[in-house]
PDB file as gemmi writes it, atoms N, CA and C in Angstrom:
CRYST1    1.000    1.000    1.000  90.00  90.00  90.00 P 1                      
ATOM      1  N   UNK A   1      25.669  25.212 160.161  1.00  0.00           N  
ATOM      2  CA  UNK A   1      25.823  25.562 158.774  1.00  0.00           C  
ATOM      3  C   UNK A   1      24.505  26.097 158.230  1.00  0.00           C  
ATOM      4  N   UNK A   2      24.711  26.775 157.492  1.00  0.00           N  
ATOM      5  CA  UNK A   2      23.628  27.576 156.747  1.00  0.00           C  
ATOM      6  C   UNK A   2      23.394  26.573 155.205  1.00  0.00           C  
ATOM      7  N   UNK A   3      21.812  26.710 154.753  1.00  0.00           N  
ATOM      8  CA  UNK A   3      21.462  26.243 153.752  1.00  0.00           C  
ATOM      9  C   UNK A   3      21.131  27.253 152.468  1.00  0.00           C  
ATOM     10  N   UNK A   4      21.615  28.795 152.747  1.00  0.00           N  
ATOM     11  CA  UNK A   4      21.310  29.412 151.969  1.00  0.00           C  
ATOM     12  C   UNK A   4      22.526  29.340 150.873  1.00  0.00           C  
ATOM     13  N   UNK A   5      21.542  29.751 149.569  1.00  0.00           N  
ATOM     14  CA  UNK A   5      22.352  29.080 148.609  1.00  0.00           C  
ATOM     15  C   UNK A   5      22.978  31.029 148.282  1.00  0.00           C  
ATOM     16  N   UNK A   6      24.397  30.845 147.727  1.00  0.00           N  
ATOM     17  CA  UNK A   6      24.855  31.979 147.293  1.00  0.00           C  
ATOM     18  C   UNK A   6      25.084  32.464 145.856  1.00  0.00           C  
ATOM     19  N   UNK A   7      25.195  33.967 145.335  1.00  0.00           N  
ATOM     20  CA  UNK A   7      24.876  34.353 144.231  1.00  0.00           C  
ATOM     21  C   UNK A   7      26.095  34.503 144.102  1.00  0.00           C  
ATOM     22  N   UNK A   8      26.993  34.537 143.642  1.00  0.00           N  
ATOM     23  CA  UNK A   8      28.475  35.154 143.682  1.00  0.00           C  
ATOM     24  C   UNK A   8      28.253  36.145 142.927  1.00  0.00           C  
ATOM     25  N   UNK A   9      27.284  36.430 140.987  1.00  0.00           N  
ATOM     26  CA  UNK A   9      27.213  37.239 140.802  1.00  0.00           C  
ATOM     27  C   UNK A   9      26.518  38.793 140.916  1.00  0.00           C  
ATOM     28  N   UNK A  10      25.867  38.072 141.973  1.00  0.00           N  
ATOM     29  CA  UNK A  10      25.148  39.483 142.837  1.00  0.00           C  
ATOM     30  C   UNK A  10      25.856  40.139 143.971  1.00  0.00           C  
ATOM     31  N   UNK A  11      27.041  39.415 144.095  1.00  0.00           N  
ATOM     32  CA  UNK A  11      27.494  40.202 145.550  1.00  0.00           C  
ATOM     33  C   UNK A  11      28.774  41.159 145.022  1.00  0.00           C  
ATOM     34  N   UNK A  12      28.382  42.946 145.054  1.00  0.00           N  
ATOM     35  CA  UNK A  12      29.645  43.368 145.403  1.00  0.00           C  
ATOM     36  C   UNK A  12      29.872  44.567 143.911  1.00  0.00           C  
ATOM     37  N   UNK A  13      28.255  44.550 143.911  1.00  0.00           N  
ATOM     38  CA  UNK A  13      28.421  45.430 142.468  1.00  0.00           C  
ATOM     39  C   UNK A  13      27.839  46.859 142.671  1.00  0.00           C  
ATOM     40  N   UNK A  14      27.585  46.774 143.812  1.00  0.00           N  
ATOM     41  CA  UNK A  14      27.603  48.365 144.490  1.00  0.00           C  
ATOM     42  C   UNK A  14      28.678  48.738 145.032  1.00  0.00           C  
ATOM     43  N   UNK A  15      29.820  47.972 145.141  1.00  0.00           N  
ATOM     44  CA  UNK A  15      30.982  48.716 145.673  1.00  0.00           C  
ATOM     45  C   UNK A  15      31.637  48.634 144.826  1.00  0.00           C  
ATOM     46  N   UNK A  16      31.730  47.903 143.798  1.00  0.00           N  
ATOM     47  CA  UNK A  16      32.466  48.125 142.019  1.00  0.00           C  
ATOM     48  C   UNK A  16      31.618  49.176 141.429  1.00  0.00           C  
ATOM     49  N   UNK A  17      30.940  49.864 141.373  1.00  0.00           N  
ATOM     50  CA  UNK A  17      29.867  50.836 141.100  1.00  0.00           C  
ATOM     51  C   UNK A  17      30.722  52.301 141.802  1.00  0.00           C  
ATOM     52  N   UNK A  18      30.817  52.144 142.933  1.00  0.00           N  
ATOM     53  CA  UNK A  18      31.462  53.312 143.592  1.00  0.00           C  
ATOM     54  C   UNK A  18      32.644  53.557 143.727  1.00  0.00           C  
ATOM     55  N   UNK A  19      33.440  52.592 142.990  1.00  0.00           N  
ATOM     56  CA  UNK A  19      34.853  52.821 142.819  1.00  0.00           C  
ATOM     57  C   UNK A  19      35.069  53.120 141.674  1.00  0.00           C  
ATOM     58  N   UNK A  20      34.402  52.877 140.989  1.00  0.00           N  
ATOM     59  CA  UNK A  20      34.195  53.051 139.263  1.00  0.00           C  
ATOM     60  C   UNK A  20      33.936  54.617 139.571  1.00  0.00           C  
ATOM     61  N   UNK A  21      33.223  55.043 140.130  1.00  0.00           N  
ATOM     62  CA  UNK A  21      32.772  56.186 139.690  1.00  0.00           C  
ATOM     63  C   UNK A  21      33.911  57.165 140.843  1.00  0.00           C  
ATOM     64  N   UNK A  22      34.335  56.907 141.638  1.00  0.00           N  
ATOM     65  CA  UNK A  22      35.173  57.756 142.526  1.00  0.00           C  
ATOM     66  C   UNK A  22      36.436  57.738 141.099  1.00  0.00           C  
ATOM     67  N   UNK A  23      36.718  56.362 140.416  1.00  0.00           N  
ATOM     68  CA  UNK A  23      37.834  56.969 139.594  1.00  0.00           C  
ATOM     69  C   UNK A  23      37.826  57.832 138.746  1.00  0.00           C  
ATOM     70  N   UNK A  24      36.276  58.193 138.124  1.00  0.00           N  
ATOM     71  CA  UNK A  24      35.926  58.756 137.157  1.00  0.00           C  
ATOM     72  C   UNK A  24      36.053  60.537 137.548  1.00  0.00           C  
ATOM     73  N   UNK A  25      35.726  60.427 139.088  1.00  0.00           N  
ATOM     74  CA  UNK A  25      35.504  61.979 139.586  1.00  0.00           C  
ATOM     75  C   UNK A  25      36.994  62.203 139.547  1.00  0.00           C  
ATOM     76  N   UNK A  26      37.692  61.741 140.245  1.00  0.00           N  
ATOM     77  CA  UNK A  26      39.263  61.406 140.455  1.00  0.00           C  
ATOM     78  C   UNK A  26      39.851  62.101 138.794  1.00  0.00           C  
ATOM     79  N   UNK A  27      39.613  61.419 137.890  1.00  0.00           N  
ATOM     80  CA  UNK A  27      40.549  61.487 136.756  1.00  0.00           C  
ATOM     81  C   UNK A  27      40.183  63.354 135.797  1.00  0.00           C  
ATOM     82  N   UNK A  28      38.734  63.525 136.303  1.00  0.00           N  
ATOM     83  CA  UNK A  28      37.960  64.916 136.124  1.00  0.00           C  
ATOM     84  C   UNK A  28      38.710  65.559 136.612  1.00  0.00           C  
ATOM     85  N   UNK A  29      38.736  65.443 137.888  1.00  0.00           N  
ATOM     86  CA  UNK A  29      39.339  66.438 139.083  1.00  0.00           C  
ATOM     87  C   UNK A  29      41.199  66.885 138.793  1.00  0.00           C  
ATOM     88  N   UNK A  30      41.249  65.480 138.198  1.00  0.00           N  
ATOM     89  CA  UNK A  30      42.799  66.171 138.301  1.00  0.00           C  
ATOM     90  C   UNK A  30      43.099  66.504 136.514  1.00  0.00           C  
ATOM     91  N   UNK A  31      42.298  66.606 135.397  1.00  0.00           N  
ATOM     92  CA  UNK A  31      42.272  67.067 134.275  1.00  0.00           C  
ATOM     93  C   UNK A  31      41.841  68.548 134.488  1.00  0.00           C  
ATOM     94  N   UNK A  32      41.062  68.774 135.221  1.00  0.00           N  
ATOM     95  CA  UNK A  32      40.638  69.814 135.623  1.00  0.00           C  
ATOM     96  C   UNK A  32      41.595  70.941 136.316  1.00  0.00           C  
ATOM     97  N   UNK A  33      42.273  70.428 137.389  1.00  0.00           N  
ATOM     98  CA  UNK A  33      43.590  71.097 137.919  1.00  0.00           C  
ATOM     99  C   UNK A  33      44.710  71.005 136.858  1.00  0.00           C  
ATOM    100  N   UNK A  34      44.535  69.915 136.107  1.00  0.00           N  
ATOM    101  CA  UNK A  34      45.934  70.378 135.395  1.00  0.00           C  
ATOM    102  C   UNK A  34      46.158  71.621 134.197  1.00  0.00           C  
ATOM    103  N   UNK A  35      44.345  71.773 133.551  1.00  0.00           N  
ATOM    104  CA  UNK A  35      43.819  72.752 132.179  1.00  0.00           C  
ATOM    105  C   UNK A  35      43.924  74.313 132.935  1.00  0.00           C  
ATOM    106  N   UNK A  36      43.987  74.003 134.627  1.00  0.00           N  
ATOM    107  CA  UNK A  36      44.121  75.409 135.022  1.00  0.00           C  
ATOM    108  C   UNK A  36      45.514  75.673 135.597  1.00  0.00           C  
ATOM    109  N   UNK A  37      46.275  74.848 135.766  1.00  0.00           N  
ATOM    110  CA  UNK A  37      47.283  75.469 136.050  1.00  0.00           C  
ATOM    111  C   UNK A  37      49.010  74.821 135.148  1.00  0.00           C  
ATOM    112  N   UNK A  38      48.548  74.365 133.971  1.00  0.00           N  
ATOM    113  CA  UNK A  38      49.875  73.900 133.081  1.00  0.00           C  
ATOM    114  C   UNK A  38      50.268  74.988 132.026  1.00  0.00           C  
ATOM    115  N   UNK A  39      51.675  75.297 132.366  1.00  0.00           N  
ATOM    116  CA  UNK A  39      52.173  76.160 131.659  1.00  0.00           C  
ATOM    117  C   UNK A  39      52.967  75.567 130.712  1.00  0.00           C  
ATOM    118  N   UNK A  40      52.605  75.874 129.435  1.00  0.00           N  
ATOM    119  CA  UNK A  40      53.486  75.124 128.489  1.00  0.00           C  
ATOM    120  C   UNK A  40      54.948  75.596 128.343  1.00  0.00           C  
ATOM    121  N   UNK A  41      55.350  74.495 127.797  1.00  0.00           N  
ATOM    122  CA  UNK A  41      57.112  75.056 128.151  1.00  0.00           C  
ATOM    123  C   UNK A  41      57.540  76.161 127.371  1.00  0.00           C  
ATOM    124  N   UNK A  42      57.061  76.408 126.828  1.00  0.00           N  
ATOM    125  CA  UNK A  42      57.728  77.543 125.587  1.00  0.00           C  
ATOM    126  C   UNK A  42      56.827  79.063 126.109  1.00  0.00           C  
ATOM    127  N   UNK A  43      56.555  79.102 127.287  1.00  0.00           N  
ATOM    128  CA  UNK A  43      55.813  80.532 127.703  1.00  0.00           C  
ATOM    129  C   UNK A  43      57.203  80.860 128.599  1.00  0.00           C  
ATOM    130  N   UNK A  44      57.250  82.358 128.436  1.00  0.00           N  
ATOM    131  CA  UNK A  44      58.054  82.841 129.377  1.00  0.00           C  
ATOM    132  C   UNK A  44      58.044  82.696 130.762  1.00  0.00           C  
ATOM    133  N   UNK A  45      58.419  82.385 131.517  1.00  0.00           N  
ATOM    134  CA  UNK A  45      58.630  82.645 133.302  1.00  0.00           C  
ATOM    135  C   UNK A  45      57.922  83.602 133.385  1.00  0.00           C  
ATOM    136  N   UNK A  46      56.928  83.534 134.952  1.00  0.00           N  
ATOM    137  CA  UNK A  46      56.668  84.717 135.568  1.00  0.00           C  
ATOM    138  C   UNK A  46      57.665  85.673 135.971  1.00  0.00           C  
ATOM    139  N   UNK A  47      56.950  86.681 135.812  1.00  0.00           N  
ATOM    140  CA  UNK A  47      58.042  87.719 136.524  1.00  0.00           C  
ATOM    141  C   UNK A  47      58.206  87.526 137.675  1.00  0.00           C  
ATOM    142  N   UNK A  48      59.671  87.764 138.190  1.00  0.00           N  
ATOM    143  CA  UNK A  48      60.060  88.018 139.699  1.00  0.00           C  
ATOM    144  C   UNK A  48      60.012  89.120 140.138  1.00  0.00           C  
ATOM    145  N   UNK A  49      59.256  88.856 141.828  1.00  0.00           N  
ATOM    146  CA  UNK A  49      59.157  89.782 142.627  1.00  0.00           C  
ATOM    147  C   UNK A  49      60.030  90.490 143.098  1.00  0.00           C  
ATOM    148  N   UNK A  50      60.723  91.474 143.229  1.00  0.00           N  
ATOM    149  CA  UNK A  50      61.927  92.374 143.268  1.00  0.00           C  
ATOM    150  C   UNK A  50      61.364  93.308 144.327  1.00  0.00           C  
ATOM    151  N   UNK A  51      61.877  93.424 145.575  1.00  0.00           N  
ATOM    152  CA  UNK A  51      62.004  94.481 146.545  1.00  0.00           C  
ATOM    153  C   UNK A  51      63.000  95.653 146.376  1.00  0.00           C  
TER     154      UNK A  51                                                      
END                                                                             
């Protein structure tokens, strides 16, 4: 057995740190895809391609 004493609140706040921030890129990323490609409903259809 070990005598080292443990921090509970020091362990594990660099990987709550990097999940925090992967959600943050995450929620950018897909606000970002959506401002470029959402067509509001009341715009006409693209035109169809006709051979």
């Amino acid at each position: 057995m070990s005598n080292d004493t443990v921090n509970p609140s020091s362990k594990g706040w660099g990987v709550a740190a990097f999940i925090i921030v992967l959600a943050i890129v995450a929620n950018v990323t897909a606000y970002t895809i959506h401002k470029a490609t959402y067509l509001k409903p009341d715009k006409a259809p693209a035109a169809e391609v006709t051979r």
